[in-house]
MILUM-930502 format. One record per residue (C-alpha): y, x, z; chain. Coordinates in steps of 0.5 Angstrom, whole numbers, plus 500, padded with zeros to 3 digits. Each point is the difference from the previous one (the first is absolute). Last residue first. Layout:
<pt><v>Y</v><u>X</u><w>Z</w><mol>A</mol></pt>
...
This chain:
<pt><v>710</v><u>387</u><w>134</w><mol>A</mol></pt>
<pt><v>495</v><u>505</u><w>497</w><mol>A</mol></pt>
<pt><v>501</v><u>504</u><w>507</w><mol>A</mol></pt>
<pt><v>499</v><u>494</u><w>505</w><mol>A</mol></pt>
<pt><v>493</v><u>499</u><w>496</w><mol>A</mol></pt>
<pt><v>499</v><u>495</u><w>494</w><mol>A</mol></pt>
<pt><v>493</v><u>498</u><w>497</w><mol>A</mol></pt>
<pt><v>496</v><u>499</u><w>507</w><mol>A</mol></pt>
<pt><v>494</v><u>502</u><w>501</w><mol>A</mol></pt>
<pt><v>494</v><u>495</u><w>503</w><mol>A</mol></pt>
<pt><v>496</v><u>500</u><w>494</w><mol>A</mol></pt>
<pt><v>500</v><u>508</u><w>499</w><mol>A</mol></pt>
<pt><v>497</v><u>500</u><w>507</w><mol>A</mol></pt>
<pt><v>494</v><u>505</u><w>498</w><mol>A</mol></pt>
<pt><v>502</v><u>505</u><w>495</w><mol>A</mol></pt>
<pt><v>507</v><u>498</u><w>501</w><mol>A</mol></pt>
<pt><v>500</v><u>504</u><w>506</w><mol>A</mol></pt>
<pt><v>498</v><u>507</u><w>496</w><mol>A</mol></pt>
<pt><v>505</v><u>498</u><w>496</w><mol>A</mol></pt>
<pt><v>506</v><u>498</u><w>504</w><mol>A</mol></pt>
<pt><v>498</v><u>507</u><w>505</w><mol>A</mol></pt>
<pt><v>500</v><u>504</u><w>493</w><mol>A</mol></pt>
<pt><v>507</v><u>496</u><w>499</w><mol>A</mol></pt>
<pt><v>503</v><u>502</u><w>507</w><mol>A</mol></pt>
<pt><v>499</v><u>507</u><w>499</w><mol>A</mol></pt>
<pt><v>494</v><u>503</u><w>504</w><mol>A</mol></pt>
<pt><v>502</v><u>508</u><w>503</w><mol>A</mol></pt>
<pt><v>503</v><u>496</u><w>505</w><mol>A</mol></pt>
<pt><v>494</v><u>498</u><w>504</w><mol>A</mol></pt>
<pt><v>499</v><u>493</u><w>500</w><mol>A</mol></pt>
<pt><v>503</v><u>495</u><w>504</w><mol>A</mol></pt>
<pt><v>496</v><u>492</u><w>502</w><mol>A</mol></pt>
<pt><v>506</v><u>494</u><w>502</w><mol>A</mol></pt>
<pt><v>496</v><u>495</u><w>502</w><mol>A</mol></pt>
<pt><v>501</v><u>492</u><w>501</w><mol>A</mol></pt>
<pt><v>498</v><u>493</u><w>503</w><mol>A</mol></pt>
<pt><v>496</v><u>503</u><w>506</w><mol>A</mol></pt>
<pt><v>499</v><u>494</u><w>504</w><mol>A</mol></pt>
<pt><v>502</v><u>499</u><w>508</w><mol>A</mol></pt>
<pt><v>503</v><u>493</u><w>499</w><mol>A</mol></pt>
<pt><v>508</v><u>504</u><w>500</w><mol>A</mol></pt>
<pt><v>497</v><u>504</u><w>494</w><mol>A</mol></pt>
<pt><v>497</v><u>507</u><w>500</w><mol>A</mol></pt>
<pt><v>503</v><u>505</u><w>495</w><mol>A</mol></pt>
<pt><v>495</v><u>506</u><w>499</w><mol>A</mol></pt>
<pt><v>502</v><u>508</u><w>499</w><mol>A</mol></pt>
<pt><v>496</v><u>504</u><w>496</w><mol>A</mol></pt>
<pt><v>501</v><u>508</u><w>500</w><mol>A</mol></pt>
<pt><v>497</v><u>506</u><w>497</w><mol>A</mol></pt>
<pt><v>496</v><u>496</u><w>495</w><mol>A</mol></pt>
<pt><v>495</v><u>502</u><w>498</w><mol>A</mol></pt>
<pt><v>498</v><u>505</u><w>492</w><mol>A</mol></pt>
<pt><v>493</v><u>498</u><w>499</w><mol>A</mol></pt>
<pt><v>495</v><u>507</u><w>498</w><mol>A</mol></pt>
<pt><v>495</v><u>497</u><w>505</w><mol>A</mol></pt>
<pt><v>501</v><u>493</u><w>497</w><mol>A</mol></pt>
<pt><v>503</v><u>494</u><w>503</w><mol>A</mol></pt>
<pt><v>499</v><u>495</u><w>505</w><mol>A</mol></pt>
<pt><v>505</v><u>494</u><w>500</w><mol>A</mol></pt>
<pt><v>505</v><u>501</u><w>506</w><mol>A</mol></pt>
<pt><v>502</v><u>497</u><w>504</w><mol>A</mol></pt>
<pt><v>493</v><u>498</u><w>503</w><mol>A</mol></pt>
<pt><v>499</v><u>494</u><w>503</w><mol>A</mol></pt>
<pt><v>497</v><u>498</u><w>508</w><mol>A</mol></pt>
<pt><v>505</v><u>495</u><w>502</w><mol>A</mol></pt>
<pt><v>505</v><u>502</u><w>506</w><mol>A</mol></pt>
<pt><v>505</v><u>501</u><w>495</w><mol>A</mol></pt>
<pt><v>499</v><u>492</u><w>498</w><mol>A</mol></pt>
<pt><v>499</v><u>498</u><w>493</w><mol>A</mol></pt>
<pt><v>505</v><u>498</u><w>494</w><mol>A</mol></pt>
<pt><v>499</v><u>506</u><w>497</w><mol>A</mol></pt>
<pt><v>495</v><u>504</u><w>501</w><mol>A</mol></pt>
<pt><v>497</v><u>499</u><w>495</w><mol>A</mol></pt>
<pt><v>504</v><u>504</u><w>495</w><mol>A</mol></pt>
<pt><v>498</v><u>506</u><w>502</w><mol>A</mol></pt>
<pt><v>504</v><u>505</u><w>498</w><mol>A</mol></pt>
<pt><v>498</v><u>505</u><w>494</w><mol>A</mol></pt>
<pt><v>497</v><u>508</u><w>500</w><mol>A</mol></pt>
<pt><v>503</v><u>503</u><w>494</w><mol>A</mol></pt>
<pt><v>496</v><u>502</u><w>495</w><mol>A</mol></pt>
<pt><v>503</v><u>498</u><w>494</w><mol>A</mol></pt>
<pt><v>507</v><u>503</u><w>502</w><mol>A</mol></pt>
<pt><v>495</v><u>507</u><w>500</w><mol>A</mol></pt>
<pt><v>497</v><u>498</u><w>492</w><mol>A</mol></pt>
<pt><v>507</v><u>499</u><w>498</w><mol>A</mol></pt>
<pt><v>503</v><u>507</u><w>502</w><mol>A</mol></pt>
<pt><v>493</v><u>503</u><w>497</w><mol>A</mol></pt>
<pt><v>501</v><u>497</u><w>494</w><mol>A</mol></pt>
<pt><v>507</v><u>502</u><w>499</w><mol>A</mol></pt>
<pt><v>498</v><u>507</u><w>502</w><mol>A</mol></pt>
<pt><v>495</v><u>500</u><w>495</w><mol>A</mol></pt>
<pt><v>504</v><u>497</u><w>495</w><mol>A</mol></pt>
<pt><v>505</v><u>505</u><w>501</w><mol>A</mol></pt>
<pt><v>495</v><u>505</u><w>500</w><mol>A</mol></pt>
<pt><v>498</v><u>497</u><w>493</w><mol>A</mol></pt>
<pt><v>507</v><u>499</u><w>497</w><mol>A</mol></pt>
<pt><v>502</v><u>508</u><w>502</w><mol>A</mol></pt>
<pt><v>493</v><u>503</u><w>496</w><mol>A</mol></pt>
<pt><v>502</v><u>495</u><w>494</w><mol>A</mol></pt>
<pt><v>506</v><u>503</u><w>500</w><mol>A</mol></pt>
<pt><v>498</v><u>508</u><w>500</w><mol>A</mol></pt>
């Protein structure tokens, strides 16, 4: 009965990590470019990807996006959404956050 336990835990495990894998990313080109450039936010992603629900852009004083805040449904929690981003941006992230401080 145990190992039937630990394998659907498995399952679902796997499951939960294949979806956090499988989030549809910024694009990071887009930064230090003009809005009025022709540049998708968003990087494409694969029919079963998990989009953003919102992405907010901050432009600067010269009229570049310099920033970008990108939400995702809340069934992802913040540490799926850390792997799944480290997944491709693992050398910009930063090894302290507000919350480890």
């Amino acid at each position: 009965m145990m190992k039937y336990y630990f394998a659907i835990l498995t399952v679902l495990m796997t499951v939960a990590y294949a979806d956090a894998q499988d989030l549809q990313h910024f694009n990071i080109a887009v930064l230090n470019q003009s809005p009025q450039n022709n540049i998708a936010l968003l990087l494409p992603g694969t029919a079963k990807a998990i989009k953003p629900i919102q992405v907010l852009t901050d432009i600067n004083d010269d009229g570049y996006i310099y920033a970008a805040t990108v939400t995702y449904p809340a069934k992802i929690t913040l540490e799926q959404a850390r792997q799944s981003i480290n997944s491709l941006y693992k050398q910009y992230e930063k090894t302290h956050s507000a919350t480890t401080l």
